[in-house]
N, C-alpha and C positions, 0 to 999 in steps of 0.2 A: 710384090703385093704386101699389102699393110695387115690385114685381115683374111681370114678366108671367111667368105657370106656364104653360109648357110640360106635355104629358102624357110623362112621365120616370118609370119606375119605380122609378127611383135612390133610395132614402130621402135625406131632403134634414137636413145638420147647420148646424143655427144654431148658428155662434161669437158669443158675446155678452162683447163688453169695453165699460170706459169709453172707452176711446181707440184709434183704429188709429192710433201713429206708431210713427215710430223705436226701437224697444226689443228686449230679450231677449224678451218673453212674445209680442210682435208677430211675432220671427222664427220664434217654435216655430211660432203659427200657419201659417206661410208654409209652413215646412218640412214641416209636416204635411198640407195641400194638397195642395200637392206632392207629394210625395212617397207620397200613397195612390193606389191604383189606380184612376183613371177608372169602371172599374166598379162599383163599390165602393160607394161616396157622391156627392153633388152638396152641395156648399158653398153658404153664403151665412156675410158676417159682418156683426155690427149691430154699430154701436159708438153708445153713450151721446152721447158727443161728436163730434169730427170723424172724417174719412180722410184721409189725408195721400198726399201720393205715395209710399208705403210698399206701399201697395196693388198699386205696379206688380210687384211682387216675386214677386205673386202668378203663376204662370203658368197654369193653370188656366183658360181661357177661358169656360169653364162656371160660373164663382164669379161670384155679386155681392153688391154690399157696399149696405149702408144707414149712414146717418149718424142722430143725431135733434137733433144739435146742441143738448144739454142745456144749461139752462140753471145757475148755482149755487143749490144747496139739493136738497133731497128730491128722488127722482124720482119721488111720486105723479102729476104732471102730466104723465108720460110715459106711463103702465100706460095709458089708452084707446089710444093710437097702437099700442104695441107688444101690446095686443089684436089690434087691427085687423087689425095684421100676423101675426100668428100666423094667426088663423083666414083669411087670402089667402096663406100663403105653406106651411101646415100640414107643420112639420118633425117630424120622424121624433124628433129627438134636439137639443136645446137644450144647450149647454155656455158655461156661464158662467162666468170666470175674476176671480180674487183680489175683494175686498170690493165695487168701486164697483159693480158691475152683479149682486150678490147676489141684492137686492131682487128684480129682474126675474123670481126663477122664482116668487117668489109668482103672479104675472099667467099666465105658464108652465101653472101646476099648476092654472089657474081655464079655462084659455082651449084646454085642448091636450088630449091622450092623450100627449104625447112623452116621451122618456124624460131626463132631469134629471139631470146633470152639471157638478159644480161644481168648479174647480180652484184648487189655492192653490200658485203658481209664486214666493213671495216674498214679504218682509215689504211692510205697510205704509212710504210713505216717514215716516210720523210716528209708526214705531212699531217701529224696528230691532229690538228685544227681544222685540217679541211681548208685553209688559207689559200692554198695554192694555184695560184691564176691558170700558169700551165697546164695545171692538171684536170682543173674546171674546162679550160679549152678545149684538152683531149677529149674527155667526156663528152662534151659539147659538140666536137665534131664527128665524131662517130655516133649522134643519135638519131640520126635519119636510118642508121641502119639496124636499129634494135625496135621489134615487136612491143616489147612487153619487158619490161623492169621486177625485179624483186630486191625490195629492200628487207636486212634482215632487224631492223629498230626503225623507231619514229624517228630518231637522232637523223639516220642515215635518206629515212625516205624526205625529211626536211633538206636535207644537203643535195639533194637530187634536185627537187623543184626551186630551191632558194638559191643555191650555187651555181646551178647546170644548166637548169631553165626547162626541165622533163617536166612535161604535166602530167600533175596529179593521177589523171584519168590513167595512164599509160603505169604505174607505178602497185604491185602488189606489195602488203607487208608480211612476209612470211617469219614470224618466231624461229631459232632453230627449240628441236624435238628432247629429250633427252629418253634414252629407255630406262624407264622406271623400275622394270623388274632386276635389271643387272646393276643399274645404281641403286641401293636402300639403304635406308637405317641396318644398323647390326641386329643382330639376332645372335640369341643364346644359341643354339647349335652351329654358330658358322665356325667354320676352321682354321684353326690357328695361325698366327701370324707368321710368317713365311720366315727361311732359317736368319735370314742375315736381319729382322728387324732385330734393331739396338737397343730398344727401350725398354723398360720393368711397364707393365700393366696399370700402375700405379700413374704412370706418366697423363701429363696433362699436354696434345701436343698439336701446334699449331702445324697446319698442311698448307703447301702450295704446288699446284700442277704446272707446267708451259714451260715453252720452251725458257730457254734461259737466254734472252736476246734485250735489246736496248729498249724495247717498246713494249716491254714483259714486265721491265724493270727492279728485277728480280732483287738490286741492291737495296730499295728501300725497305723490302720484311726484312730483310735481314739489317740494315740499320735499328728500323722500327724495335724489332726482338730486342738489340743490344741494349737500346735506350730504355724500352719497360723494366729489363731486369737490371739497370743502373738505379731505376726510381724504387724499385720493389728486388733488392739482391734477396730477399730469404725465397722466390718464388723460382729461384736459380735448382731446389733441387726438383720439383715439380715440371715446368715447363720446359718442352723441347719443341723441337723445329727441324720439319722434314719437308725439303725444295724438291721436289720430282721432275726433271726433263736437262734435258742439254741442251748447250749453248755454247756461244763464246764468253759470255759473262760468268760462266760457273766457278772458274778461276777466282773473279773476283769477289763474286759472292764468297768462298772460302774464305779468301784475305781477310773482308769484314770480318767478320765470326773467327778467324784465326787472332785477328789483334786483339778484339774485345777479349780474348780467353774463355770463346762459347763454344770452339772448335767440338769439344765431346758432346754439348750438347745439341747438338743441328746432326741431320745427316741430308747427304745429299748425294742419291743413289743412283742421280743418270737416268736416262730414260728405259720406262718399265710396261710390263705388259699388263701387271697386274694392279692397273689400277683403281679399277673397285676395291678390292681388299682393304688395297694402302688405305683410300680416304674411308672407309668405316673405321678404321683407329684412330683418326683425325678427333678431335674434338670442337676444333675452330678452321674454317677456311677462308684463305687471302689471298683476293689481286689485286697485285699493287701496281696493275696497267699504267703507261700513259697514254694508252687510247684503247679501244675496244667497239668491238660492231655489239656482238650480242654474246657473251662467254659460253661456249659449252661447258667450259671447267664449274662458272659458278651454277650451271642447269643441273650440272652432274654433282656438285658438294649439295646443294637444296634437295637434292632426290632420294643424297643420304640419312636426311638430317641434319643438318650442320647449321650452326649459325656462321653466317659469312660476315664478313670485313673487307671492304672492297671500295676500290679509287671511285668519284664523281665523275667518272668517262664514259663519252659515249654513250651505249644503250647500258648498260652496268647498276644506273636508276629505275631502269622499268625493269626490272629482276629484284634487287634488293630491296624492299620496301625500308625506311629509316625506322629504328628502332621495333620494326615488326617483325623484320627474317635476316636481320643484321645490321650494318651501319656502315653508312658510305662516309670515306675522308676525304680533303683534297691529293688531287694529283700531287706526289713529291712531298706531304708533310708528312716528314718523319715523326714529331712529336704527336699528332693527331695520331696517325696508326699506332704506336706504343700505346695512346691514350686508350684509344678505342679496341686495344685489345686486352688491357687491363679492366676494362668495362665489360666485357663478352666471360672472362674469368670472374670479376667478381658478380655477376649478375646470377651466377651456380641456375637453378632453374628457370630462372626464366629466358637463359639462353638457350638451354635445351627446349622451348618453348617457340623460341625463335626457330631452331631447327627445324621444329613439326612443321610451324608453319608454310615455311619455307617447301617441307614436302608436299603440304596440305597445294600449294600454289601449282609447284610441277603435275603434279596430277589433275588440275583442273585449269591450264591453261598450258603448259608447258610440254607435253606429252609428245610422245613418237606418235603415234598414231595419226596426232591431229595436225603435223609437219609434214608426214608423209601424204595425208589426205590433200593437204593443200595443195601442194606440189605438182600431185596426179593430175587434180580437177585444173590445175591452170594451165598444164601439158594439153589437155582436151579440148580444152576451150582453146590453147591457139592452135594444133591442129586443127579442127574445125576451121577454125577461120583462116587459115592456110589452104582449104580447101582439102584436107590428107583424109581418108576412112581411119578411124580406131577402133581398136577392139572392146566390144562388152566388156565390163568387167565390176 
């Protein structure tokens, strides 16, 4: 047995990814957990692959997770298992997320009554553009078996109806949420910076969250860094740079920052639990994606305050307004990001203006509350039209 079922009248939602680790798509699910009402739904999440200790995040003592530890290639040799488990665990609402675990509602649609949700939170990593015939296909032929779509950008719900050929009608856009209260501006009583921060108080210091991967593209802040303080060496004792997450790329990112001679002034701490803390020390936040659905990082730097600097990717424009809550570059120009972060330093107030903004926007568009609300009500409505009872709530 996969579960043990409790008698719970709770409709129960299967999140189904390739992977639960460290990511954007990982944190919306978290936050969505979370953040819905106890009464509401009862969670489980399948992941194709592992669970990580990401899982802990979850608070919801009610949620449990399955792993299937996939193998590489096709997952036909997963559909008996994840039969199995449907008809022992019989969820109300299946929600599959971006291409790897696609597949799975075919199995879904053979083994269930449940209602079928599929979500597309960002590009493929082998497919920034969306170009991909292949992958248009896949999409394409698994959409007779999907309810009801959530796009997390207008980028992505255009790429649904223009590439895919999903109508409109069938396509919800859900924002992701951030929580406002655990991300904020600093405050005169918050507590001190944690033992191993490296920096004097004095420091001026650019932040970047994510993993450290090729589609994070974590080389170009740290080119970008090297380059500003080449144009502007007196601002060498002033500004630092603090990379937050792991990767395979984190090696190289050191290299950079090791050759330029900016080794002492970056740190790069591996992935942390405390990352509210971290970005309240922040002064400036930057993603230097080459692709993105809808960032939680930059939801979460705007919640703080922060003025952002961030690639023209993806959904990445309908978050950062230009020149109001930050300034978008091109993908990959190094000399633009130096530029444009030389312009976020000398702009002194009216960056931190940018910041407010920026919070001013999270709170009136961007909110937990109003992701979480969405979510529910579309769970309801395809219930209902499933035919399923739901609970008041």
């Amino acid at each position: 047995m996969y579960l043990t079922v409790a008698r719970d009248p709770r409709p129960l939602v299967l999140h189904v990814v390739f992977r639960f680790d460290t990511g954007g798509l990982e944190n919306g699910v978290v936050n969505l957990i979370n953040g819905m009402p106890e009464q509401a739904y009862r969670h489980a999440i399948l992941s194709l692959k592992n669970i990580s200790h990401f899982r802990d995040r979850v608070c919801r003592k009610d949620t449990q997770f399955i792993a299937l530890n996939k193998l590489p290639g096709h997952g036909v040799f997963q559909y008996s298992a994840v039969w199995k488990l449907l008809k022992e665990i019989k969820p109300a609402v299946v929600h599959t997320r971006n291409l790897g675990p696609l597949e799975m509602q075919v199995v879904v649609a053979a083994a269930s009554r449940a209602a079928r949700i599929h979500g597309e939170h960002g590009r493929d990593i082998d497919d920034i553009e969306g170009l991909n015939r292949r992958h248009q296909y896949a999409r394409r032929l698994y959409s007779p078996f999907i309810h009801r779509y959530v796009a997390l950008s207008r980028d992505l719900q255009r790429y649904l109806v223009d590439k895919v050929g999903v109508s409109p009608a069938r396509i919800e856009q859900i924002y992701n949420g951030v929580d406002a209260d655990r991300f904020r501006p600093a405050l005169a009583g918050d507590a001190p910076p944690p033992d191993d921060w490296p920096f004097p108080p004095t420091s001026w210091v650019i932040g970047n969250v994510g993993r450290m991967q090729g589609v994070k593209n974590p080389a170009l802040l740290a080119h970008a860094f090297a380059r500003a303080l080449s144009l502007k060496p007196e601002l060498k004792g002033v500004w630092r740079l603090v990379l937050v997450g792991e990767g395979p790329l984190r090696a190289e990112v050191q290299a950079i920052l090791d050759r330029a001679g900016l080794a002492k002034l970056a740190w790069l701490p591996g992935e942390r639990a405390d990352i509210p803390g971290l970005m309240r020390r922040f002064n400036c936040f930057v993603l230097p994606s080459l692709s993105e659905g809808i960032s939680n990082t930059i939801l979460e730097a705007m919640a703080c305050a922060l003025p952002v600097v961030a690639t023209d990717v993806g959904g990445n424009a309908e978050l950062v307004q230009q020149g109001r809550t930050g300034l978008l570059v091109e993908a990959g120009d190094i000399d633009g990001m130096a530029q444009s972060l030389l312009k976020i330093y000398d702009a002194g107030d009216r960056s931190q203006a940018m910041g407010a903004e920026g919070r001013r926007e999270v709170e009136s568009k961007f909110s937990l509350p109003a992701m979480v609300g969405a979510y529910q009500a579309l769970y309801d409505k395809e219930l209902a039209r499933a035919g399923h009872q739901t609970r008041k709530h």
